[in-house]
C-alpha positions, -999 to +999 in steps of 0.1 A: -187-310+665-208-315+630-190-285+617-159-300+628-166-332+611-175-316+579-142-293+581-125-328+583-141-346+557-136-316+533-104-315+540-098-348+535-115-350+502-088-322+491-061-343+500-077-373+479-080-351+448-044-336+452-029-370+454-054-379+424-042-354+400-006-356+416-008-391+401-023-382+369+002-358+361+025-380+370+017-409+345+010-384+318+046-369+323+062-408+320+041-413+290+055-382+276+087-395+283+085-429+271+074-414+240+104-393+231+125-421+233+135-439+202+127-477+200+157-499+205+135-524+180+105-537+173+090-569+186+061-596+171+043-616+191+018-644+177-006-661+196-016-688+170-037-715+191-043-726+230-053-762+243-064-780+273-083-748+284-107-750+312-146-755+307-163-722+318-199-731+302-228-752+314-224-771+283-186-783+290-171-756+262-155-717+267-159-690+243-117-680+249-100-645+236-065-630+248-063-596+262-021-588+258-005-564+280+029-550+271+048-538+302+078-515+311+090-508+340+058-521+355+038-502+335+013-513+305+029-494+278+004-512+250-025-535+253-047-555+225-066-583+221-076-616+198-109-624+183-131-649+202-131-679+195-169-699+200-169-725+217-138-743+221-117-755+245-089-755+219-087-724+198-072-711+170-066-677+165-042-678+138-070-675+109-042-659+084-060-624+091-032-611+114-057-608+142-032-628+163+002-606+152+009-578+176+036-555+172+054-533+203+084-511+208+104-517+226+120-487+249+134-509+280+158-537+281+136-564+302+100-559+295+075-587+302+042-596+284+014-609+305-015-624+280-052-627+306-075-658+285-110-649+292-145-666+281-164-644+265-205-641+277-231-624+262-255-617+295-226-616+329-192-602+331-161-621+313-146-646+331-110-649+337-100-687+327-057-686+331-028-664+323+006-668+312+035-644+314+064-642+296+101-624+301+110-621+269+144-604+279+163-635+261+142-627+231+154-591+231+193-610+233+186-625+201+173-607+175+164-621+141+157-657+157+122-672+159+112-685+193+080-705+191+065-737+209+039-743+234+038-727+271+019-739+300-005-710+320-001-698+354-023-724+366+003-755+359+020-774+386+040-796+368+073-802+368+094-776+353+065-747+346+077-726+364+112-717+350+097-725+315+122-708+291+141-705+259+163-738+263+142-769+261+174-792+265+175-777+301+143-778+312+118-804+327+086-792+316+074-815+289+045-799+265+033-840+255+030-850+289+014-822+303-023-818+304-029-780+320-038-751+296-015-742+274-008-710+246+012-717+215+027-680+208+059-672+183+079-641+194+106-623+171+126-592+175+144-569+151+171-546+167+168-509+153+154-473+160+136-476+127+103-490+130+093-490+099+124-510+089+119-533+117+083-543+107+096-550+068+121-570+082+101-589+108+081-597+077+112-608+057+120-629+086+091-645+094+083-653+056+117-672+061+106-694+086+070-700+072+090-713+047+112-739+068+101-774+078+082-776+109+106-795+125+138-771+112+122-738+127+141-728+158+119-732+192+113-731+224+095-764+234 
């Protein structure tokens, strides 16, 4: 009966480890894939500040950074992250350095970006504080325009949050009135294979709203 038992468990160990590398191969040969293909464009995203975010610290502050995935089809095709910010309930990444600027291809037609806020410690584990998520498929419909404004985390309940979108006359949400966390991100996309081209002319584009009046730059909220 032992021998019988061991004769399973081996067995069923070789199973694990062939579905394992079944799945490994797998991922590797849709990473291959998604690498062949040409861009259809480039996309920035800028994560400039975040307010209202819940205290994780004894002493009533957080230490917040971002961790931004990119997804396709489900799958993370890129993931980066801000600098942390010390102590601060209402940080600002945007310190002109272009820590908060990330640039993705863009190989699908709907992808999503999901940005994680955590409070940095220095002696336990990170601590998840909110998320937000984004479907930025409307973006990807308008190239060349600037989307920026405020957008409440996963954890709001007000009115509106959850079909927060890219037409503020239509939606209930209020940024003033509401008091949850909240991330103020910009997103622009430039249509083209070339991605080199596409990053000079997301920077020729966003030079050319830096240089509108606040309340002239098209947005969101």
């Amino acid at each position: 009966r032992a021998l019988q038992m061991k004769d399973s468990t081996e067995a069923l160990d070789f199973l694990v480890k062939g579905l394992r590398e079944h799945q490994i191969e797998g991922d590797k040969r849709v990473e291959a894939e998604r690498m062949a293909q040409e861009p259809a464009g480039c996309l920035r995203l800028t994560i400039e500040r975040g307010r209202q975010l819940p205290s994780m610290d004894d002493f009533g502050a957080s230490d917040p950074y971002c961790i931004v995935r990119f997804l396709e089809n489900g799958r993370s095709a890129a993931e980066e992250r801000t600098q942390t910010c010390p102590q601060t309930l209402e940080p600002l990444w945007d310190h002109g350095d272009g820590t908060h600027e990330f640039i993705f291809d863009v190989l699908t037609p709907d992808p999503t970006i999901v940005i994680d806020i955590y409070d940095e410690d220095e002696e336990t584990a990170d601590e998840f504080m909110d998320t937000l998520q984004i479907d930025v498929k409307a973006v990807l419909e308008n190239p060349g325009l600037v989307t920026a404004g405020w957008r409440p985390c996963a954890s709001c309940q007000c009115e509106g949050s959850e079909t927060m979108g890219l037409q503020p006359h239509l939606q209930k949400w209020s940024s003033s009135s509401c008091k949850c966390a909240q991330l103020y991100v910009t997103m622009l996309y430039s249509k083209g294979s070339q991605r080199e081209d596409n990053i000079e002319r997301l920077d020729e584009l966003d030079q050319e709203t830096r240089a509108l009046e606040p309340s002239a730059a098209p947005a969101f909220q």
